[in-house]
mmCIF file as gemmi writes it, N, C-alpha and C atoms, coordinates in Angstrom:
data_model
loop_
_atom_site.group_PDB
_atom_site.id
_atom_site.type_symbol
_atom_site.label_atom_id
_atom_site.label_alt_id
_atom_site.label_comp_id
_atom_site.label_asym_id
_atom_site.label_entity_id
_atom_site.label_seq_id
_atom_site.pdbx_PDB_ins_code
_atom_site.Cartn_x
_atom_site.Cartn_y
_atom_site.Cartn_z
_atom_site.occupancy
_atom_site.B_iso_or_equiv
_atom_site.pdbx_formal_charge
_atom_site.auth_seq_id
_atom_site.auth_asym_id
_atom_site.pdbx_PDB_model_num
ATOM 1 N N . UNK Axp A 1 ? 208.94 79.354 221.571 1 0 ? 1 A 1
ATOM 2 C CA . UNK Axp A 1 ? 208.318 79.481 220.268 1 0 ? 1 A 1
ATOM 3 C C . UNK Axp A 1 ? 209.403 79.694 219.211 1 0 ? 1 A 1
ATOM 4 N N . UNK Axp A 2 ? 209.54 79.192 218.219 1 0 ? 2 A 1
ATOM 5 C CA . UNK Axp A 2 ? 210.11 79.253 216.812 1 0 ? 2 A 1
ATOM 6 C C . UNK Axp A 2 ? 210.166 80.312 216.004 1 0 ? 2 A 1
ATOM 7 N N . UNK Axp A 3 ? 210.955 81.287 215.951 1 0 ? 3 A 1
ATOM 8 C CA . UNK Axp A 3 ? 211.025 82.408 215.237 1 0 ? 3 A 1
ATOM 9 C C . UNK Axp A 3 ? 211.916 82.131 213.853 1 0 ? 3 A 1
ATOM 10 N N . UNK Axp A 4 ? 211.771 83.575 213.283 1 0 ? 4 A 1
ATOM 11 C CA . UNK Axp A 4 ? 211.935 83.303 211.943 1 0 ? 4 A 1
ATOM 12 C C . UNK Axp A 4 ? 213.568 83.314 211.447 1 0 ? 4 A 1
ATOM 13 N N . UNK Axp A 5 ? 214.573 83.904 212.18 1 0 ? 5 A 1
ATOM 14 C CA . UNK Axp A 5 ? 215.688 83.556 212.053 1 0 ? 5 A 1
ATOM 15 C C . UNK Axp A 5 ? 216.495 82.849 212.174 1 0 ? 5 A 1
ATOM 16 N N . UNK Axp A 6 ? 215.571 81.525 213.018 1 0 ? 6 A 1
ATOM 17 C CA . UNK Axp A 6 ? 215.756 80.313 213.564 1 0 ? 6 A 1
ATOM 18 C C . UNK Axp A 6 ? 215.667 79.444 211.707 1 0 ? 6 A 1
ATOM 19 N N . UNK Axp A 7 ? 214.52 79.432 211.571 1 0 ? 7 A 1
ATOM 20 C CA . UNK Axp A 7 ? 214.583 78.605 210.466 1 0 ? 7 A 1
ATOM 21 C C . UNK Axp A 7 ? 215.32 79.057 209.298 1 0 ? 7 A 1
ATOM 22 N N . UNK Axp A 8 ? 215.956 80.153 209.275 1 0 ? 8 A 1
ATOM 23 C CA . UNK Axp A 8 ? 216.951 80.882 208.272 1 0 ? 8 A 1
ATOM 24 C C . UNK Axp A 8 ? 218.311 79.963 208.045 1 0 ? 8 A 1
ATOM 25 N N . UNK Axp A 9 ? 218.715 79.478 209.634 1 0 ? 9 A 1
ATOM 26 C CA . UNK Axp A 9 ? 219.759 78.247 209.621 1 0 ? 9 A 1
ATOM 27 C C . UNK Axp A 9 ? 219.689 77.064 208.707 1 0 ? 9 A 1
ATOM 28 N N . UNK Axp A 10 ? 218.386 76.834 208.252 1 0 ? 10 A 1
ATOM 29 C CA . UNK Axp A 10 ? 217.946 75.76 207.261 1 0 ? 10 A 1
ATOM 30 C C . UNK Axp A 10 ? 219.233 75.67 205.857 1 0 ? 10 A 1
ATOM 31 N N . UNK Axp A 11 ? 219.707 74.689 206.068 1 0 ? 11 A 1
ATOM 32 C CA . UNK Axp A 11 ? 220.409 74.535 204.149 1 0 ? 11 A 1
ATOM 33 C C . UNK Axp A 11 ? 220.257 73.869 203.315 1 0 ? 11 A 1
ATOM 34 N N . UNK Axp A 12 ? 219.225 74.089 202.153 1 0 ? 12 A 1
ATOM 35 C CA . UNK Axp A 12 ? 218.527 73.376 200.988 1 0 ? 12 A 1
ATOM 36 C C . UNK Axp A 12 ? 219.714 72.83 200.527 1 0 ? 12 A 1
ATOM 37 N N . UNK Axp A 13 ? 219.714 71.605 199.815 1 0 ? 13 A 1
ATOM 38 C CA . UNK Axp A 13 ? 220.53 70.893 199.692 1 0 ? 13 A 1
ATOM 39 C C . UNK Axp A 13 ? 221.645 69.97 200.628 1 0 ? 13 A 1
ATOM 40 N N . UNK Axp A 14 ? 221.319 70.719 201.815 1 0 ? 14 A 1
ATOM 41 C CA . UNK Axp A 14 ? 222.297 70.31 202.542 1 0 ? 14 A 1
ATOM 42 C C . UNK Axp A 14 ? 221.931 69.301 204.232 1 0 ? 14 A 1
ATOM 43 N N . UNK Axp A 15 ? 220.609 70.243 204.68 1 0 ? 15 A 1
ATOM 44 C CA . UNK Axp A 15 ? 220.013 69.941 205.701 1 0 ? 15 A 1
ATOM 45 C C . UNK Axp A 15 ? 219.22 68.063 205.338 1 0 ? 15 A 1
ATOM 46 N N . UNK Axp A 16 ? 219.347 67.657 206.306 1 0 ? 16 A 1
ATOM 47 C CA . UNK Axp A 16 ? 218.323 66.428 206.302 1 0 ? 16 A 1
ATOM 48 C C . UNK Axp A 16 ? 217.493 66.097 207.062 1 0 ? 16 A 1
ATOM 49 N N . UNK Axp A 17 ? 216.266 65.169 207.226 1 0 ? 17 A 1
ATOM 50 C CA . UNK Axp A 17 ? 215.295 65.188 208.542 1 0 ? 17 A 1
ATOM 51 C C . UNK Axp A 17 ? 215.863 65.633 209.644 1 0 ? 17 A 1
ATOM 52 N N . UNK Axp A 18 ? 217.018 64.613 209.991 1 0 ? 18 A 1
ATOM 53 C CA . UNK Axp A 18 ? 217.75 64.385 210.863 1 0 ? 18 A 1
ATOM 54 C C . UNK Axp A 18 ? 217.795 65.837 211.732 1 0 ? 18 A 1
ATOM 55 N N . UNK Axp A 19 ? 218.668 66.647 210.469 1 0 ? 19 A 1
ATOM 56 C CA . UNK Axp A 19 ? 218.953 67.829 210.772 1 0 ? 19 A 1
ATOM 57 C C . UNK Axp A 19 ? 217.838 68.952 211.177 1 0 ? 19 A 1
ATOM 58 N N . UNK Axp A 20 ? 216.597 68.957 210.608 1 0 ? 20 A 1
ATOM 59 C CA . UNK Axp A 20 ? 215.55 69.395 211.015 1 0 ? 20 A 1
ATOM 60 C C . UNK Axp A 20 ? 215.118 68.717 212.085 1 0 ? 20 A 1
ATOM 61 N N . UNK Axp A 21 ? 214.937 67.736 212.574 1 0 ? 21 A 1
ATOM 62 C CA . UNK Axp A 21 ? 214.304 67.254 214.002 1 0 ? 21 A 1
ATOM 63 C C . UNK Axp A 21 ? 215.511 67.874 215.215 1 0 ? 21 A 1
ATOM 64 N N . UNK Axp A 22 ? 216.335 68.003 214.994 1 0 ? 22 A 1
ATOM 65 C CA . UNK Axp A 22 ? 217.424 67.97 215.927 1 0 ? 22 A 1
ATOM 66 C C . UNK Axp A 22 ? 217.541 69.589 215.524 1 0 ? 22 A 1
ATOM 67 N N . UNK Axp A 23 ? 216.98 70.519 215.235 1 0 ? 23 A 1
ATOM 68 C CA . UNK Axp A 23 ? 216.772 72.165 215.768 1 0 ? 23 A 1
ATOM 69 C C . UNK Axp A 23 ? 215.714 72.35 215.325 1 0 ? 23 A 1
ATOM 70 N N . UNK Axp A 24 ? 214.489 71.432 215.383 1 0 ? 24 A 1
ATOM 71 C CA . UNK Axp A 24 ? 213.329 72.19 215.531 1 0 ? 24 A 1
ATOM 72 C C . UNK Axp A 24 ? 212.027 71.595 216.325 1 0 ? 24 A 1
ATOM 73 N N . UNK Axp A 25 ? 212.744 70.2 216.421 1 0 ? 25 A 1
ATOM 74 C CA . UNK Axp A 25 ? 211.884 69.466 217.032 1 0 ? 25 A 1
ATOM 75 C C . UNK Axp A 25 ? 210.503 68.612 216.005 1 0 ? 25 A 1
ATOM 76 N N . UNK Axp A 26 ? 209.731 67.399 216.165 1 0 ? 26 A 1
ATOM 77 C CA . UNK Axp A 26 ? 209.329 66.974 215.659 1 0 ? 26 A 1
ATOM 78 C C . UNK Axp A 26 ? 207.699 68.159 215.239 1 0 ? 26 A 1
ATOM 79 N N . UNK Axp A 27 ? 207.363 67.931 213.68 1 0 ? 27 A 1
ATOM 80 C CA . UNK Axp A 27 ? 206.944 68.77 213.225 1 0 ? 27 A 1
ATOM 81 C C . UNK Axp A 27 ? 205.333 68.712 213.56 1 0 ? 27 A 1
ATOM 82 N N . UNK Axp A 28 ? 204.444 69.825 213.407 1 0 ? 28 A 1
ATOM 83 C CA . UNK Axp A 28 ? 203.237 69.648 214.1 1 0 ? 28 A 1
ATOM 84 C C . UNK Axp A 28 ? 202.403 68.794 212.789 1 0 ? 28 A 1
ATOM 85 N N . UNK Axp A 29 ? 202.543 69.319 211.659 1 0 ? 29 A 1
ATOM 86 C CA . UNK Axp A 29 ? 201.953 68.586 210.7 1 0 ? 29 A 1
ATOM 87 C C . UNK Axp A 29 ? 202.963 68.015 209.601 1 0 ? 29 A 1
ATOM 88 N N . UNK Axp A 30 ? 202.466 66.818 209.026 1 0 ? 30 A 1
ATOM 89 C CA . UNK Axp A 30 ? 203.124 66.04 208.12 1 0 ? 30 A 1
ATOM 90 C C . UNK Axp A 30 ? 202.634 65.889 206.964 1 0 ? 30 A 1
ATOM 91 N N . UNK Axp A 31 ? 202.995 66.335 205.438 1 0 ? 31 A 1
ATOM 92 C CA . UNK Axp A 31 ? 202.025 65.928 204.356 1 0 ? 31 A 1
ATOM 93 C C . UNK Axp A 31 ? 203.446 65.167 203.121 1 0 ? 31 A 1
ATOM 94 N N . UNK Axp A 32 ? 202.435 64.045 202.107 1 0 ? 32 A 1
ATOM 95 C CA . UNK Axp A 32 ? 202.95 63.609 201.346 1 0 ? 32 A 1
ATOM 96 C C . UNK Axp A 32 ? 202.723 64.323 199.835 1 0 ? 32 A 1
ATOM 97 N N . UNK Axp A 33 ? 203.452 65.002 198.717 1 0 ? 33 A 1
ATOM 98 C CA . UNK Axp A 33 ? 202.801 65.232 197.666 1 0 ? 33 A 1
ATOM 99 C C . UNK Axp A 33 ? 203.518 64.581 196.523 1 0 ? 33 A 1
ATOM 100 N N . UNK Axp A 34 ? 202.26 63.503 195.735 1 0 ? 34 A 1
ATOM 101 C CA . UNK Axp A 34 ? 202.929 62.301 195.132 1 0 ? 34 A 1
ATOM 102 C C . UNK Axp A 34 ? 203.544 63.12 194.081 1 0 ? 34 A 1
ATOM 103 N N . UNK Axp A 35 ? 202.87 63.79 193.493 1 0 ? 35 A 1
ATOM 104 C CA . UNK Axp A 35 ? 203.102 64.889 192.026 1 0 ? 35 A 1
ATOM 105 C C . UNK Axp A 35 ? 204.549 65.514 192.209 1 0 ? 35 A 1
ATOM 106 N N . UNK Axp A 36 ? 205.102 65.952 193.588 1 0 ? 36 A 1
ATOM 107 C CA . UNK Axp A 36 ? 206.591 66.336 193.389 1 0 ? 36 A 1
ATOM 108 C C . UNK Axp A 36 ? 207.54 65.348 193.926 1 0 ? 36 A 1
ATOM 109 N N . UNK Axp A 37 ? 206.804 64.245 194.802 1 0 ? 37 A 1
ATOM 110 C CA . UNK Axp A 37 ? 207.389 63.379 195.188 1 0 ? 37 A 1
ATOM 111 C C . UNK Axp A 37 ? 208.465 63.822 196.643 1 0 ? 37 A 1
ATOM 112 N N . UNK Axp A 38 ? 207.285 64.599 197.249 1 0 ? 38 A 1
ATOM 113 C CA . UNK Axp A 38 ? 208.263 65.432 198.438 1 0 ? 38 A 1
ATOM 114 C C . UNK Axp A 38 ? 207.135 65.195 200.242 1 0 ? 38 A 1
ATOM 115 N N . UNK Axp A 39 ? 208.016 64.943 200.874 1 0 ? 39 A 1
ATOM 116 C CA . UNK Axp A 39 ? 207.306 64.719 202.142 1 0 ? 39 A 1
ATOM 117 C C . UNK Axp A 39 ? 207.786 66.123 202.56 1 0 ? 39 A 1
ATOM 118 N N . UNK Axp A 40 ? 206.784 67.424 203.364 1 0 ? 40 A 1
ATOM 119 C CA . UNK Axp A 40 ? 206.513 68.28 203.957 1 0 ? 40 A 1
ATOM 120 C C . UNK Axp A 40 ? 206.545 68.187 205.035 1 0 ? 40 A 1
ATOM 121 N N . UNK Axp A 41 ? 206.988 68.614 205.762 1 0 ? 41 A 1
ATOM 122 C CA . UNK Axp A 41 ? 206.922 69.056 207.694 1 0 ? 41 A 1
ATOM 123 C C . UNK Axp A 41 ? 206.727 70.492 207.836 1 0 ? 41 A 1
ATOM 124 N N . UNK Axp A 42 ? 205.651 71.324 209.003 1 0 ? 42 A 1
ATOM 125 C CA . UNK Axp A 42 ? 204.868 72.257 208.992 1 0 ? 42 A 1
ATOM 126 C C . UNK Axp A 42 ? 205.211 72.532 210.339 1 0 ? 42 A 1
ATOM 127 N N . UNK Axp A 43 ? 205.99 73.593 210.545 1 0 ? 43 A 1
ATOM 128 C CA . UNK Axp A 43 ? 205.51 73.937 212.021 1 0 ? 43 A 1
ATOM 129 C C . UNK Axp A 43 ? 205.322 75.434 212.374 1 0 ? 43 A 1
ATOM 130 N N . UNK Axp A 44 ? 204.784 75.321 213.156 1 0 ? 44 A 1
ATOM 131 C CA . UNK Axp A 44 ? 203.6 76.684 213.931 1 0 ? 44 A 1
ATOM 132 C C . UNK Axp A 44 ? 204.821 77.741 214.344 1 0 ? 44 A 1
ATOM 133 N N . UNK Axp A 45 ? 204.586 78.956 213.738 1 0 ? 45 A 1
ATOM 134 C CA . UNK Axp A 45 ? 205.905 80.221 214.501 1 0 ? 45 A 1
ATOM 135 C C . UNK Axp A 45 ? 205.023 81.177 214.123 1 0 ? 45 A 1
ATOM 136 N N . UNK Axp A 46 ? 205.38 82.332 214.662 1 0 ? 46 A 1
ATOM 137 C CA . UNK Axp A 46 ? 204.918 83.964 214.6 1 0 ? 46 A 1
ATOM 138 C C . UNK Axp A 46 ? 205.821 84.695 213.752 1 0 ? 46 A 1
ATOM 139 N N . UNK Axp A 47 ? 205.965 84.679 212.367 1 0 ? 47 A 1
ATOM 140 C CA . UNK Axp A 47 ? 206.628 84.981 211.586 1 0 ? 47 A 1
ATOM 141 C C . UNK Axp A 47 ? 206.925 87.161 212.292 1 0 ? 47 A 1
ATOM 142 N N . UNK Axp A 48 ? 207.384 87.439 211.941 1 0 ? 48 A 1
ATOM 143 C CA . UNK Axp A 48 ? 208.121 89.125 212.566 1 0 ? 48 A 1
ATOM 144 C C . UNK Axp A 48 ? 207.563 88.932 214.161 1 0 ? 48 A 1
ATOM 145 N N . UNK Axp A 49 ? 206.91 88.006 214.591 1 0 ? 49 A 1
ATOM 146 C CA . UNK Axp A 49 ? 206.779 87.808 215.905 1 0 ? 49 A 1
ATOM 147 C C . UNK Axp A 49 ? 205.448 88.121 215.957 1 0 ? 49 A 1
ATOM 148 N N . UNK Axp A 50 ? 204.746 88.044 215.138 1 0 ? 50 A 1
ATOM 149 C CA . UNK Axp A 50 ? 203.161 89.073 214.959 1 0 ? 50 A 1
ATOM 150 C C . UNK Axp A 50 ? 202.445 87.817 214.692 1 0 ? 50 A 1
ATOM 151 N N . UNK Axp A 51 ? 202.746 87.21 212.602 1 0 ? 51 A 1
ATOM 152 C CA . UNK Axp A 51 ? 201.824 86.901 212.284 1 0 ? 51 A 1
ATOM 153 C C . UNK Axp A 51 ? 201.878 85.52 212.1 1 0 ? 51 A 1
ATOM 154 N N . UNK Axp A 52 ? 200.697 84.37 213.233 1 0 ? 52 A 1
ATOM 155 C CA . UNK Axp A 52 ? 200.664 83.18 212.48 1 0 ? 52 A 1
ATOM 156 C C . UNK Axp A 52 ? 200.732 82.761 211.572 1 0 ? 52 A 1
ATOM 157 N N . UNK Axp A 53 ? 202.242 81.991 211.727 1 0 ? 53 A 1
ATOM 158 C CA . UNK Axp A 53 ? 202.55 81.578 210.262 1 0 ? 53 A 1
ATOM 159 C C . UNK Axp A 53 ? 202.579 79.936 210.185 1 0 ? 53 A 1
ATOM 160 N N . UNK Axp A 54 ? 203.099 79.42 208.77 1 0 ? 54 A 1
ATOM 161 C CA . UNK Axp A 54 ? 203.656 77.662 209.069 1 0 ? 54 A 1
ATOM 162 C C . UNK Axp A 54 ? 204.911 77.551 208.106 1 0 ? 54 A 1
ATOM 163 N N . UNK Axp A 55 ? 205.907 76.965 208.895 1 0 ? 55 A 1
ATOM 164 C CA . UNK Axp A 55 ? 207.131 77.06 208.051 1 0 ? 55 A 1
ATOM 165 C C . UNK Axp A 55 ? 207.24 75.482 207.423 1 0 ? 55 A 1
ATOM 166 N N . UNK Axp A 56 ? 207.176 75.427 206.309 1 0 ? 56 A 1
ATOM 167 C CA . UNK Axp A 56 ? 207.267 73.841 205.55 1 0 ? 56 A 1
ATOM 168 C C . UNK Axp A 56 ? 208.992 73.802 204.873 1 0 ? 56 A 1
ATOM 169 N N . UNK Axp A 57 ? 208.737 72.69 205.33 1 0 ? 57 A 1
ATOM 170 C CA . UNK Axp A 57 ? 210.138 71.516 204.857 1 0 ? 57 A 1
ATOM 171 C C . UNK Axp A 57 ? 209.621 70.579 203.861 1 0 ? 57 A 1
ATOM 172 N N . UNK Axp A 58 ? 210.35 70.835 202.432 1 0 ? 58 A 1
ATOM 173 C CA . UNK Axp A 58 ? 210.054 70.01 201.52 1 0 ? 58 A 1
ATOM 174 C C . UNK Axp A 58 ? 211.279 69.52 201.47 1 0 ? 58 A 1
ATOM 175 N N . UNK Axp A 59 ? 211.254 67.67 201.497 1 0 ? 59 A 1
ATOM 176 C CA . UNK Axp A 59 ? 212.327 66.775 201.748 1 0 ? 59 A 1
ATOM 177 C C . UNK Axp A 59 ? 212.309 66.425 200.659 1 0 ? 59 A 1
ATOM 178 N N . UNK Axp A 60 ? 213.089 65.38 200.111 1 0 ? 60 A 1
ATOM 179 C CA . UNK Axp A 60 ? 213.039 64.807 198.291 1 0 ? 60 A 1
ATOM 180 C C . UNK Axp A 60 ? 213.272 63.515 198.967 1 0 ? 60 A 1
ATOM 181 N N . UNK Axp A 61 ? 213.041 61.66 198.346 1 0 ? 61 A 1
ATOM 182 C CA . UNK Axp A 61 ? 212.805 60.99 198.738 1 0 ? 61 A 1
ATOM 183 C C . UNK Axp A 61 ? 214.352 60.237 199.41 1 0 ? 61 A 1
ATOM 184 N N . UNK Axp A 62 ? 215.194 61.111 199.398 1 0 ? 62 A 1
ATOM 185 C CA . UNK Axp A 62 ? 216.7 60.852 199.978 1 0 ? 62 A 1
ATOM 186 C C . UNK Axp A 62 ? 216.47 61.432 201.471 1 0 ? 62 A 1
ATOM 187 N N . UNK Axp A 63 ? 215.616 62.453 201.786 1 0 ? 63 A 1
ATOM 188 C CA . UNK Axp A 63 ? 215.788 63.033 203.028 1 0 ? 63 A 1
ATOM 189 C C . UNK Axp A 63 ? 215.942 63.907 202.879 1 0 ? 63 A 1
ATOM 190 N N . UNK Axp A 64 ? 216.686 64.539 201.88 1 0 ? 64 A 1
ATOM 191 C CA . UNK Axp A 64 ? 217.559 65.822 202.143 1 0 ? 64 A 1
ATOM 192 C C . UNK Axp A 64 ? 216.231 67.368 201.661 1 0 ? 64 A 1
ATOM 193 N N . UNK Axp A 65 ? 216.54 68.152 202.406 1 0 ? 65 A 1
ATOM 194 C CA . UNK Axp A 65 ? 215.609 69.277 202.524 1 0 ? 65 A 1
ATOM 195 C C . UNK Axp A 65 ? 216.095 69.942 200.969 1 0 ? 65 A 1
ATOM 196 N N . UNK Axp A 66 ? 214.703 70.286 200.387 1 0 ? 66 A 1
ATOM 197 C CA . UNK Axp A 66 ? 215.318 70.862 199.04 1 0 ? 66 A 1
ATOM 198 C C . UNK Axp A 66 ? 214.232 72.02 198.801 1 0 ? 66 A 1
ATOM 199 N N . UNK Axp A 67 ? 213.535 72.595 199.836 1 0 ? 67 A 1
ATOM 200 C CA . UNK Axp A 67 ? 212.551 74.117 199.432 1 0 ? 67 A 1
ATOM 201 C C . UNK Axp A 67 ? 212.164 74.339 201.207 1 0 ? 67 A 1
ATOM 202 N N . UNK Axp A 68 ? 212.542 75.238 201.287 1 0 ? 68 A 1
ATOM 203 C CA . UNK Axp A 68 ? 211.029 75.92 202.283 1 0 ? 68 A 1
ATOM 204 C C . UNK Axp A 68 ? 210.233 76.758 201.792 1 0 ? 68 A 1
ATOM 205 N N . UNK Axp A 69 ? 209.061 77.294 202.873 1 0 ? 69 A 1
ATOM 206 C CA . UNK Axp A 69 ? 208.195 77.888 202.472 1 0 ? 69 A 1
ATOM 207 C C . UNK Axp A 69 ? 207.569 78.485 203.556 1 0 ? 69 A 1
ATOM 208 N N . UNK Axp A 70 ? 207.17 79.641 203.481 1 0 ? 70 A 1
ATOM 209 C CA . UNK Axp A 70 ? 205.797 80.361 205.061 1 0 ? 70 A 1
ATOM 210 C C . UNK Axp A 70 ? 205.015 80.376 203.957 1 0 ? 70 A 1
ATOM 211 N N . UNK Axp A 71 ? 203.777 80.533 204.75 1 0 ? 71 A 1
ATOM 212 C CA . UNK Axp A 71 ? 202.458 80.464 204.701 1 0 ? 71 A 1
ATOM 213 C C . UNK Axp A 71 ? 201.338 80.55 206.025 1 0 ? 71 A 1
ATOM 214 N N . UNK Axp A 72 ? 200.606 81.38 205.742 1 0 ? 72 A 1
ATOM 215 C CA . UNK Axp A 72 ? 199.607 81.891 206.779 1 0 ? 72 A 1
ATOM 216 C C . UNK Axp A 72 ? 199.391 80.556 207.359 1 0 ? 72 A 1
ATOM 217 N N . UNK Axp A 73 ? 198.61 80.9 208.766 1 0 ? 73 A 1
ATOM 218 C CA . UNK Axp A 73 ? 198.702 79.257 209.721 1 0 ? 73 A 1
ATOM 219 C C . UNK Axp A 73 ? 196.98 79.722 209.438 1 0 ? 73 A 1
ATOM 220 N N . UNK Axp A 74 ? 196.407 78.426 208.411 1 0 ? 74 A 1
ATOM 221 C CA . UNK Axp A 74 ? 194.522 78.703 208.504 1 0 ? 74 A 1
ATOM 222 C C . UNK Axp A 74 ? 193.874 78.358 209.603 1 0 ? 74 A 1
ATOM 223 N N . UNK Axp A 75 ? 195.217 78.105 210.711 1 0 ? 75 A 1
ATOM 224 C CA . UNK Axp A 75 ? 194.323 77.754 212.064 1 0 ? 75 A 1
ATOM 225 C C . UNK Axp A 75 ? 193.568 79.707 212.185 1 0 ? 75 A 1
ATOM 226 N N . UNK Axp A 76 ? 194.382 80.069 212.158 1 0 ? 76 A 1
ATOM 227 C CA . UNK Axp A 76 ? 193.817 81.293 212.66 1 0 ? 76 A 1
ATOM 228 C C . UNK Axp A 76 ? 193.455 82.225 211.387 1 0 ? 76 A 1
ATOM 229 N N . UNK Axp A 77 ? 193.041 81.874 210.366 1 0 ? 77 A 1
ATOM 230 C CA . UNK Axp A 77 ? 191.815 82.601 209.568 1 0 ? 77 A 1
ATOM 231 C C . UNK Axp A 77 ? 190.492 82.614 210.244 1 0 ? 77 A 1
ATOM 232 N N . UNK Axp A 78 ? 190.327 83.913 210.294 1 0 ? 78 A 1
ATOM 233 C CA . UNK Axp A 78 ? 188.947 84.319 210.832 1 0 ? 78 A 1
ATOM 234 C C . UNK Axp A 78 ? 187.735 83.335 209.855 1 0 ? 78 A 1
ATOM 235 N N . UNK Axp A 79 ? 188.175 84.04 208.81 1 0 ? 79 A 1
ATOM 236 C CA . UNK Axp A 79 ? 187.177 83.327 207.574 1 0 ? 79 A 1
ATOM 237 C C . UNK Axp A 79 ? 186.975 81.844 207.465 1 0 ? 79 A 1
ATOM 238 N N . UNK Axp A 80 ? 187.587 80.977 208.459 1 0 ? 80 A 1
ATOM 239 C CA . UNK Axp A 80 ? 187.983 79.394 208.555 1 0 ? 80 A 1
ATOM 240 C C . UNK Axp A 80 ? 186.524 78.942 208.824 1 0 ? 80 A 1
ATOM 241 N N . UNK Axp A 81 ? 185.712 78.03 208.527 1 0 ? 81 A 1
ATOM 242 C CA . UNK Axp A 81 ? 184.469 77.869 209.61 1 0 ? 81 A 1
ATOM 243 C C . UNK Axp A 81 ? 185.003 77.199 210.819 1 0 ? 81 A 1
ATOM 244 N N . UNK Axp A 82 ? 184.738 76.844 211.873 1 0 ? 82 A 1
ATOM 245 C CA . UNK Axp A 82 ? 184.676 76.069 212.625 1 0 ? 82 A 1
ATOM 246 C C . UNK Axp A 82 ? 184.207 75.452 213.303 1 0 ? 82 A 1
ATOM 247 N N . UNK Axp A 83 ? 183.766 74.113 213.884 1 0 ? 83 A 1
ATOM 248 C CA . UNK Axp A 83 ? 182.711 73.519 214.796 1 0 ? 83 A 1
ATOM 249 C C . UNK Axp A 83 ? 182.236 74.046 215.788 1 0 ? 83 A 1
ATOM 250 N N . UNK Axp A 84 ? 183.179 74.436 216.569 1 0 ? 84 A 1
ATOM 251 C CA . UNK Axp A 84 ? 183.625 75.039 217.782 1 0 ? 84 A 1
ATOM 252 C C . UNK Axp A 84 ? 183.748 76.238 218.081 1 0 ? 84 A 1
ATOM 253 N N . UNK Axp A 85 ? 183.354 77.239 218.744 1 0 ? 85 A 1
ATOM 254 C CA . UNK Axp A 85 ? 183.331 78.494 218.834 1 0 ? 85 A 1
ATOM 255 C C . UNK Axp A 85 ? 183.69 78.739 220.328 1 0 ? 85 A 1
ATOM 256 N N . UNK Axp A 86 ? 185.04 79.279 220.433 1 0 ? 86 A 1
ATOM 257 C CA . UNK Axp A 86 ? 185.724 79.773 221.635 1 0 ? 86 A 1
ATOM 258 C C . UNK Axp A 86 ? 185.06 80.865 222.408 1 0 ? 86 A 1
């Protein structure tokens, strides 16, 4: 599992896909946002080792990584509805 000092290695400006696939492995989710003009990669970690989190990679249209970000994983919001009940 992917912890949080792992993605600390990240260098905005500096890192590229490349460089993100090759220490983190291909990402669980992928989003496009036309408005900043940035492709996102999302992947699943236990941020202090506790709390589902999602760590995003905002790329700029060169590749190169230029923001991260955590954010709660809404897989596991209670408050989520879901189809399915475990």
């Amino acid at each position: 599992m992917l912890r949080s000092l792992e993605f600390a290695q990240a260098k905005i400006g500096v890192w590229t896909k490349d460089d993100v696939l090759r220490h983190f492995g291909k990402p669980v989710e992928t989003a496009y946002f036309s408005r900043m003009d940035r492709l996102v990669w999302s992947y699943r970690f236990k941020s202090d080792d506790v709390w589902p989190s999602l760590m995003h990679f905002y790329f700029d249209p060169a590749g190169v990584l230029q923001l991260t970000q955590i954010t709660p994983d809404p897989l596991y919001d209670p408050d989520r509805p879901r189809l399915f009940r475990r």
